[in-house]
C-alpha positions as a printed Julia matrix, in Angstrom:
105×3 Matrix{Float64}:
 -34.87  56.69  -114.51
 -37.36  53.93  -114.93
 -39.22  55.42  -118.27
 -35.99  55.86  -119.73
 -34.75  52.33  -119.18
 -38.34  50.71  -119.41
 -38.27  52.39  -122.91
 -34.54  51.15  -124.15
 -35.56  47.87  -123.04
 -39.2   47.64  -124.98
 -37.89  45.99  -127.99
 -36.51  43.52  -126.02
 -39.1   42.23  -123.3
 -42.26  44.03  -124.42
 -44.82  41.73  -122.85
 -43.96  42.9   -119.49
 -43.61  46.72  -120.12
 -47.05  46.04  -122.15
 -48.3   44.99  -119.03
 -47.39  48.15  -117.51
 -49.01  50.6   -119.87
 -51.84  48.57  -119.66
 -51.88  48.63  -115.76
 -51.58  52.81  -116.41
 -54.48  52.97  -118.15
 -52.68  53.09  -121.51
 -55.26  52.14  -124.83
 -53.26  49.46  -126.68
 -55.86  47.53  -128.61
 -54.03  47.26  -132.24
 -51.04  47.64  -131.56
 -47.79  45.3   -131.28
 -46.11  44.14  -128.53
 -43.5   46.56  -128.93
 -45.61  49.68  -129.78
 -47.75  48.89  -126.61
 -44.53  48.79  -124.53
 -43.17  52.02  -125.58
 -46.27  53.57  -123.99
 -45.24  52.48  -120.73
 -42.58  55.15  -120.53
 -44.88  58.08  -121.28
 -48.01  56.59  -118.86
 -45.37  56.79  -116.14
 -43.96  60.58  -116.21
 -48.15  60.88  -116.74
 -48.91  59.66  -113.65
 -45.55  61.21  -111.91
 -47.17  64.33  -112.98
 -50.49  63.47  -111.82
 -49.1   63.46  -108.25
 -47.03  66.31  -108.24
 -43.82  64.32  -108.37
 -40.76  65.72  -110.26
 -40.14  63.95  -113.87
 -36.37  65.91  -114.24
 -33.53  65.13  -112.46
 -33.35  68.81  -112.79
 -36.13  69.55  -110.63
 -34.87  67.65  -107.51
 -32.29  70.09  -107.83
 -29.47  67.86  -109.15
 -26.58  69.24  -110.87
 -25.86  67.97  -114.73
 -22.09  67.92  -114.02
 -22.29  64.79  -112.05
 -23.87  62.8   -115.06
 -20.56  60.75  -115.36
 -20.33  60.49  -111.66
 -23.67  58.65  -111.43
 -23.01  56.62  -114.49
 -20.21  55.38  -113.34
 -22.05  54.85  -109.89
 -24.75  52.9   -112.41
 -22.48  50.89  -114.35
 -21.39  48.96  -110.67
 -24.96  48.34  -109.85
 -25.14  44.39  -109.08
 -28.51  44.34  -111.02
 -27.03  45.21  -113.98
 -26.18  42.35  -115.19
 -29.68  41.45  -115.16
 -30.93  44.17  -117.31
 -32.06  42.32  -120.54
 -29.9   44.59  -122.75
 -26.23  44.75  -121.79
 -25.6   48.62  -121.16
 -22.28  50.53  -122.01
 -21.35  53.62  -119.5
 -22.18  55.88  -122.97
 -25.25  54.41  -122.75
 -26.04  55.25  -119.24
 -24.72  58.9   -119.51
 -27.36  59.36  -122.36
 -30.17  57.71  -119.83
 -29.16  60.67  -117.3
 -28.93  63.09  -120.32
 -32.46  62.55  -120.41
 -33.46  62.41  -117.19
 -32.42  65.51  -116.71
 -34.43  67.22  -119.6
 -37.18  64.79  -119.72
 -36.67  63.45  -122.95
 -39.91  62.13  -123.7
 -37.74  58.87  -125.78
């Protein structure tokens, strides 16, 4: 999950998730704030990769009918409400949508 939220939350924190594309290796001389942060996502299913570990939901074995199940599950997380971006549940279904196929954003 964390690419997927790191990279709906870029555009609004990017010094942080800067930080950790820069921390992955990630070249972001030139860039903006924002443009540096959306590299975070993709230096993270890199390194996933890199260590064998699945990127997919779908490769854990998971089964793409519980997607509202686990949204749901999401949307009464008590660290929400600390998410810089508030998040509907349509929003969090989409997040395991592409978890599942490994949107790449």
């Amino acid at each position: 999950m964390m690419p997927v939220v790191l990279h709906f939350n870029a555009d609004s924190c990017p010094d942080g998730i800067a930080d950790i594309a820069v921390a992955l290796g990630e070249d972001v001389k030139g860039l903006s704030k924002v443009e540096a942060a959306k590299r975070a996502a993709p230096a993270i299913r890199k390194l996933a990769k890199a260590v064998g570990l699945p990127t997919t939901l779908a490769e854990y074995g998971a089964d793409p009918q519980l997607i509202g199940v686990c949204s749901e599950f999401a949307a009464k997380d008590g660290d929400l409400p600390e998410n810089p971006i508030a998040t509907t549940i349509d929003q969090m279904k989409d997040f395991y949508k592409q978890v599942f196929e490994e949107n790449p954003d």
